[in-house]
C-alpha positions as CSV (number, residue, x, y, z in Angstrom):
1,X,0.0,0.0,0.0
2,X,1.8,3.2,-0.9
3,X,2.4,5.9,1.9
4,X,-0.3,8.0,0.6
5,X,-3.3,5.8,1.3
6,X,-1.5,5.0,4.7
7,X,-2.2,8.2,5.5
8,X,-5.6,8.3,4.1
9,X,-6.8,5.3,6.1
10,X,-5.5,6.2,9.3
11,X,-6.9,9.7,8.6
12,X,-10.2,8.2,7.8
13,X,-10.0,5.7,11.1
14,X,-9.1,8.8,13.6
15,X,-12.4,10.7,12.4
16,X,-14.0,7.5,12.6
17,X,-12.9,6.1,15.9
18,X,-12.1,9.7,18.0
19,X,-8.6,9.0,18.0
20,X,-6.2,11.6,17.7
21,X,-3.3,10.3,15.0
22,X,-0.3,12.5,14.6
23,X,0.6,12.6,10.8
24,X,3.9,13.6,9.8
25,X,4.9,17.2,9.4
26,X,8.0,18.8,8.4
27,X,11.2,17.2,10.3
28,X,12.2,19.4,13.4
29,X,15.8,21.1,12.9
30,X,18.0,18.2,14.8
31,X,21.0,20.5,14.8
32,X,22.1,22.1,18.3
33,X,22.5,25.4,19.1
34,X,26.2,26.9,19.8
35,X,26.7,29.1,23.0
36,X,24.6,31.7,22.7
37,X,26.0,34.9,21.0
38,X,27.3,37.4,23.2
39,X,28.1,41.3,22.3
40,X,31.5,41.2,25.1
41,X,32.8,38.2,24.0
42,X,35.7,38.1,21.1
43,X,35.3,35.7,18.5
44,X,38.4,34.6,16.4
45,X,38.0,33.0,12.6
46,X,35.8,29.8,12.6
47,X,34.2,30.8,16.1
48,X,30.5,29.5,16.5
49,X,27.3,31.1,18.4
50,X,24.1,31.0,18.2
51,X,21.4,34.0,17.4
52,X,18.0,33.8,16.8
53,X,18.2,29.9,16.8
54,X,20.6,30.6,13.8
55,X,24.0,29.2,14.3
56,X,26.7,31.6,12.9
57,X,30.5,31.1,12.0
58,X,32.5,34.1,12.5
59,X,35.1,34.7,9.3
60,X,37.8,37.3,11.3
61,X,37.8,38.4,14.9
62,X,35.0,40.2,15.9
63,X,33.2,42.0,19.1
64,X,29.9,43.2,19.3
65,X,28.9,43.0,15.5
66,X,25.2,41.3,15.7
67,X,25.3,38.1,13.4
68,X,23.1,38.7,10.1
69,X,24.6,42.9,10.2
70,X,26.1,44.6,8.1
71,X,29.3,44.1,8.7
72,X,29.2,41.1,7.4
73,X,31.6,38.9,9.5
74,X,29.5,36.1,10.4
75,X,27.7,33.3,8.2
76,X,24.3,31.5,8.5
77,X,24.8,28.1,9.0
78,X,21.2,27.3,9.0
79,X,18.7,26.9,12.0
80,X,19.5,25.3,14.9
81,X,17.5,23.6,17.9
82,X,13.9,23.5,18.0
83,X,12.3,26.1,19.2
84,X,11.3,24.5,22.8
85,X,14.6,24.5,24.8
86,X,17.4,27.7,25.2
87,X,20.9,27.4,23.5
88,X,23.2,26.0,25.3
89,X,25.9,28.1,27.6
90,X,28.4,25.5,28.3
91,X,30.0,22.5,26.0
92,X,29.2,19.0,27.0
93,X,30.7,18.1,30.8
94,X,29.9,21.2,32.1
95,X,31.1,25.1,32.3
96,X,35.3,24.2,32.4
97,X,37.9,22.8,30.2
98,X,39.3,19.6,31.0
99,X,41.8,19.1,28.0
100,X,45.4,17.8,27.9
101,X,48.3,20.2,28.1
102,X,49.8,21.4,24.8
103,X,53.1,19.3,24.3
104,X,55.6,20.8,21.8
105,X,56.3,17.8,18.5
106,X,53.2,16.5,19.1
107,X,50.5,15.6,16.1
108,X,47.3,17.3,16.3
109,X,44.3,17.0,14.2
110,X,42.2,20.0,13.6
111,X,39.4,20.0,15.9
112,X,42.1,18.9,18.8
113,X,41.9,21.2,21.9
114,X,44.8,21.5,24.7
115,X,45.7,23.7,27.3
116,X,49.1,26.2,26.6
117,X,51.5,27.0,29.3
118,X,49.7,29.9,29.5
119,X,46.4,28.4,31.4
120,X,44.5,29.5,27.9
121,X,43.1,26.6,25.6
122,X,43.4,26.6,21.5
123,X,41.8,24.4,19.5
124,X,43.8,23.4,16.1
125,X,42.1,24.9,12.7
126,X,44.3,22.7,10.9
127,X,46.5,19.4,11.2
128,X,49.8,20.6,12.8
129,X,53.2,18.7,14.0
130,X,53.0,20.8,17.6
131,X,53.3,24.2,16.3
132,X,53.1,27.1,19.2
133,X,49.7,28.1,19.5
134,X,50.5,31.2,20.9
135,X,52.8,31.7,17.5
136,X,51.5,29.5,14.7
137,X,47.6,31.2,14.9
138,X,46.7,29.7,11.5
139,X,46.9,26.4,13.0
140,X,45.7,27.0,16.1
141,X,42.4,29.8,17.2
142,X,42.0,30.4,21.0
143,X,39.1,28.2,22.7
144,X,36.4,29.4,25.4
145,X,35.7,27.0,27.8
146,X,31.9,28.4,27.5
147,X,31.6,28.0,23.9
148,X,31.7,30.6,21.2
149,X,35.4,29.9,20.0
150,X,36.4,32.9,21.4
151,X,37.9,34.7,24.6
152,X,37.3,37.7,26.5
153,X,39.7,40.3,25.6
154,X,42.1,41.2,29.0
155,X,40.8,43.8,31.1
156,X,43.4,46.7,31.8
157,X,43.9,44.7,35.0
158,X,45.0,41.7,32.6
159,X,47.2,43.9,30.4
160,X,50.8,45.0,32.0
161,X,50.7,48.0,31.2
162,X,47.7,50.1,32.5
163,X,46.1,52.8,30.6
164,X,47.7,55.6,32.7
165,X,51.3,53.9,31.8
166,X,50.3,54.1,28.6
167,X,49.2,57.8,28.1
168,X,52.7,58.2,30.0
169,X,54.5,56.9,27.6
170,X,53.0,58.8,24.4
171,X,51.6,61.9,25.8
172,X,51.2,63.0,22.1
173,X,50.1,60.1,20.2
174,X,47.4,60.4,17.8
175,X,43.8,59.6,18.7
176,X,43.5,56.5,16.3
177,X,46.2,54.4,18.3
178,X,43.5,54.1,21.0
179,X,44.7,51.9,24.4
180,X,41.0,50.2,24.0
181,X,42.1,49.2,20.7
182,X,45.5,47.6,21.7
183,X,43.5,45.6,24.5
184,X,41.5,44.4,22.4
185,X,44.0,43.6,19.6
186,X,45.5,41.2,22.4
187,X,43.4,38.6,22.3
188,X,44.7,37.8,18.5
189,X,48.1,36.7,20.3
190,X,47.3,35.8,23.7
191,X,51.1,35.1,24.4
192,X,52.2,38.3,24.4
193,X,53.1,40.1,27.7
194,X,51.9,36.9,29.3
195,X,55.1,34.7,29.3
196,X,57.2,33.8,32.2
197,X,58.2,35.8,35.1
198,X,56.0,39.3,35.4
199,X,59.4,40.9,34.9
200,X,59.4,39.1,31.8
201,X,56.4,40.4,30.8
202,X,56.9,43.6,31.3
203,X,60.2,43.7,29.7
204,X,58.2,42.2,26.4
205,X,55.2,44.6,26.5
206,X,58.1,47.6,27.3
207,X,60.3,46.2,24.7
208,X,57.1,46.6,22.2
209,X,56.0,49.5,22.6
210,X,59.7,51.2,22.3
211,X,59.5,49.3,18.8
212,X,56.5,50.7,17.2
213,X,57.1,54.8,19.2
214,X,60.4,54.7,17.0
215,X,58.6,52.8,13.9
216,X,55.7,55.5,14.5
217,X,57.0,58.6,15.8
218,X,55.5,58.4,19.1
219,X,52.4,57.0,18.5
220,X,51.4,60.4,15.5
221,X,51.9,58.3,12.4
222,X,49.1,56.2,11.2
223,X,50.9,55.8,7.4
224,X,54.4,56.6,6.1
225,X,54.7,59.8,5.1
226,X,55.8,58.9,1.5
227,X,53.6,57.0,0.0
228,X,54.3,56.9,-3.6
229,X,56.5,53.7,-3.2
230,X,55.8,50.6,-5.1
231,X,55.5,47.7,-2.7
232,X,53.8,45.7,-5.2
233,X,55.8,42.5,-5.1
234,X,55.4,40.0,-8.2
235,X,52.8,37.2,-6.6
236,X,50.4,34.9,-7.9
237,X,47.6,37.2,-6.4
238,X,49.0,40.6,-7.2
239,X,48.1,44.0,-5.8
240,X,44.4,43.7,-6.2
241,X,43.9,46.9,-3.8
242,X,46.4,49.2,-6.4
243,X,49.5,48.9,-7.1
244,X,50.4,51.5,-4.7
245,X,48.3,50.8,-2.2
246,X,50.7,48.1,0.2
247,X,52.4,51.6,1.6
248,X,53.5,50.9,5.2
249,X,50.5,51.6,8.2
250,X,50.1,51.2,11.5
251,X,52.3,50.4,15.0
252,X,55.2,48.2,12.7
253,X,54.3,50.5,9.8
254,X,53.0,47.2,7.6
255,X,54.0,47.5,3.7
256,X,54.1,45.5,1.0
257,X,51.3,43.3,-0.7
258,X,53.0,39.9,0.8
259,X,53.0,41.0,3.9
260,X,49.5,42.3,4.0
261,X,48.3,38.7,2.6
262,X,50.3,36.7,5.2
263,X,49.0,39.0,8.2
264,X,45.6,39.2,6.9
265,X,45.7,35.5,6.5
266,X,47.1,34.8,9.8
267,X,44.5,37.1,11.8
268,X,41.5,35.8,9.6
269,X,41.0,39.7,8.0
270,X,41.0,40.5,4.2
271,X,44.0,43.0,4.2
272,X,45.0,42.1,0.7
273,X,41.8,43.3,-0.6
274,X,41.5,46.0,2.1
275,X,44.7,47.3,3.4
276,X,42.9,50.8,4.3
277,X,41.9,48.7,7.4
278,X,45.0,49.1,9.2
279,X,44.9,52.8,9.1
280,X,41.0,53.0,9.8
281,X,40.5,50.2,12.8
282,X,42.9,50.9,15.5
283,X,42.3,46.8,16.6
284,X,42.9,45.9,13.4
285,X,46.3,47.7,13.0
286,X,47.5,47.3,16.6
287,X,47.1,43.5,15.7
288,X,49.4,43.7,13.0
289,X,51.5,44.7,14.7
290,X,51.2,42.0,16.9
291,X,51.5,40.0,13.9
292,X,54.7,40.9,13.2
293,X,56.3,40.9,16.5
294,X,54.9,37.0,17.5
295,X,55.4,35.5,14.2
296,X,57.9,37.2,12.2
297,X,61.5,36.6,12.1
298,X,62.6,39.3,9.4
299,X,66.0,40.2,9.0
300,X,66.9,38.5,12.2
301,X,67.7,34.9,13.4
302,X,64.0,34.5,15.4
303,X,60.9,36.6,16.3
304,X,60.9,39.4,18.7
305,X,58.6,37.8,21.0
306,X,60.9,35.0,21.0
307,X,63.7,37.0,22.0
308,X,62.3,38.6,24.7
309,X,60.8,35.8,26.9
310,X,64.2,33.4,25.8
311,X,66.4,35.9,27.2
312,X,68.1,37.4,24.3
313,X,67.4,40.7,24.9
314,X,66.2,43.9,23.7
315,X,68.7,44.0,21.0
316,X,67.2,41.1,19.2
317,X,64.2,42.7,18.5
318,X,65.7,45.1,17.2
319,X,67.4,43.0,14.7
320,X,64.4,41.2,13.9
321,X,62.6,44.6,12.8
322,X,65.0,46.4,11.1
323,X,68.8,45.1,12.0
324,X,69.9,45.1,8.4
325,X,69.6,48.8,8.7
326,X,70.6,49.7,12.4
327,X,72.6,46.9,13.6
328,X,76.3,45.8,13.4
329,X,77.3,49.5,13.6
330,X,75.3,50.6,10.4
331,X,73.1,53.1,12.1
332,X,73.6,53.3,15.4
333,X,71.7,56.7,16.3
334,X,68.3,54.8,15.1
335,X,69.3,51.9,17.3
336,X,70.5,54.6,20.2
337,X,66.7,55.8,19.8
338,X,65.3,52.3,20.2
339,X,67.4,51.4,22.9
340,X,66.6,55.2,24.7
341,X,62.4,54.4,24.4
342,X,63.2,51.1,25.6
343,X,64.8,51.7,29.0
344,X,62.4,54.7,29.6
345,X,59.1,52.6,29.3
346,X,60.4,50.1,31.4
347,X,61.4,52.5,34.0
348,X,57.6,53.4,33.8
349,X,56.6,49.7,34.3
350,X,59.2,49.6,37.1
351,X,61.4,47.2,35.8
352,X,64.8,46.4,34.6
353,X,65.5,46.4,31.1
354,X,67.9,43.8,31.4
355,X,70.8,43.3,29.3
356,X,72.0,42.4,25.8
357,X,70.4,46.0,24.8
358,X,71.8,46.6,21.2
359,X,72.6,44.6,18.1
């Protein structure tokens, strides 16, 4: 008997007999809802929440953009739930993380989660042999133990450096380079300033900002001055922003068009396409920065961050930024300058700047 007369005849026996028979209607969404979407939570690329029993999968980090805006950062993934019970706020087992400690040469699948050194948990976006998540973020996104893929950025208790510190050390910075956007811009490397000893970390978050007051004039240039250079480098994707448009921006002064594409692949934002965001979105271009100084080597023999919480010393990072310029004697009143910032904004922080100063 096909399925339609089924239905006929037990249609026909309910009105018959008085019985009530449930006929099939159109299948409830099976698929749960992420952790509910919150405005003061940071999601990183790939994060998940849930909004108006939507589920939604953030493409770059984000804060308080409402999912389905304009801004256009998150994706539908389709309904979720069905209808009767709230999202859920914590993953399976609870509100904490119970997840094996990160071990350094070890095989991870994406999807794996482990806890760093750092008591913060990263999930891997991609199979990795045991890269540092707190280095290697296009393998590995930071987790939340209450769903959402995200973390809450530090509060200027979490950061070393408070807000007054800050104003201290550029008294005439320009408005864009905002100390709400570096603290919010932290959460893209959660590593930094938050490694070893807390002299450590404020010798890293000093060493820093010494860095980009030199690279920036204090804090007062969003752009280089010049910008009629071609930094247009022959790649399989091109320039497609302009030919002239990979000019350097922001705190490490960003340029050319690979550089754009590898931090703007790294941090999950389109740079390549929109380099302009590093001088409009103070988070944005303090996290380049960021970029640079966790994961970039450049001229020099490791990365800045490295240097700092290894114990090689201010003069490394130096060398890593711009040491085929300034170090082994070839300028040594741009080093001097670096060197100078560098001791006074530790002096601020109230702590030694150590040794192993110049390059």
């Amino acid at each position: 008997m096909s399925r339609q007369r089924i239905f006929a005849f037990l249609s026909a026996l309910a009105l018959a007999t008085g019985l009530a028979v449930a006929l099939p209607t159109a299948s409830a969404s099976t698929v749960a809802c992420a952790a509910a979407w919150s405005p003061t939570t940071v999601y990183t690329n790939g994060g998940v929440s849930s909004y108006n029993s939507h589920n939604w999968l953030a493409k770059w980090w984000t804060q308080n953009d409402t999912p389905g805006g304009s801004v256009g950062v998150w994706t539908d993934q389709g309904a979720c739930g069905d209808g009767s019970t709230p999202p859920p706020t914590n993953p399976p087992g609870g509100g904490s993380c119970s997840y094996p400690a990160w071990v350094a040469g070890t095989n991870y699948a994406t999807g794996a989660i482990v806890q760093y050194s750092n008591g913060l948990y990263y999930q891997a976006t991609h199979d990795n042999p045991g890269y540092d998540p707190t280095i290697s973020t296009w393998y590995w996104s930071p987790y939340s133990c209450t769903g959402g893929g995200g973390t809450t950025p530090p509060s200027n208790g979490g950061f070393v450096v408070s807000e007054a510190q800050f104003n201290q050390m550029f008294p005439s910075r320009n408005a864009f380079y905002t100390y709400s956007g570096l603290t919010a811009a932290l959460s893209a490397y959660p590593g930094f300033a938050t490694t070893g000893s807390d002299t450590v970390k404020k010798q890293e978050a000093a060493a820093f900002l010494a860095n980009v007051s030199h690279e920036t004039g204090g804090l007062v240039y969003i752009t280089e001055i010049d910008q009629s250079g071609n930094y247009c480098a022959s790649e399989p994707y091109g320039c497609p922003a302009g030919t002239y448009a990979y000019y350097g921006r922001g705190p490490m002064q960003l340029s050319w068009n690979f550089n754009y594409k590898a931090a703007g692949d790294a941090l999950g934002i389109d740079l390549l396409d929109n380099p302009n965001l590093v001088q409009t979105d103070a988070s944005v271009a303090w996290k380049t920065g960021l970029w640079y100084w966790d994961t970039q080597n450049g001229p020099g023999t490791m990365t800045a961050h490295n240097a700092m919480v290894n114990g090689y010393g201010f003069g490394e990072t130096i060398r890593s930024i711009n040491g085929g310029l300034e170090c082994n004697g070839n300028n040594t009143a741009e080093m001097q300058d670096r060197v100078s910032k560098y001791q006074s904004y530790a002096a601020i922080l109230g702590v030694s700047p150590g040794s192993n100063l110049t390059c």
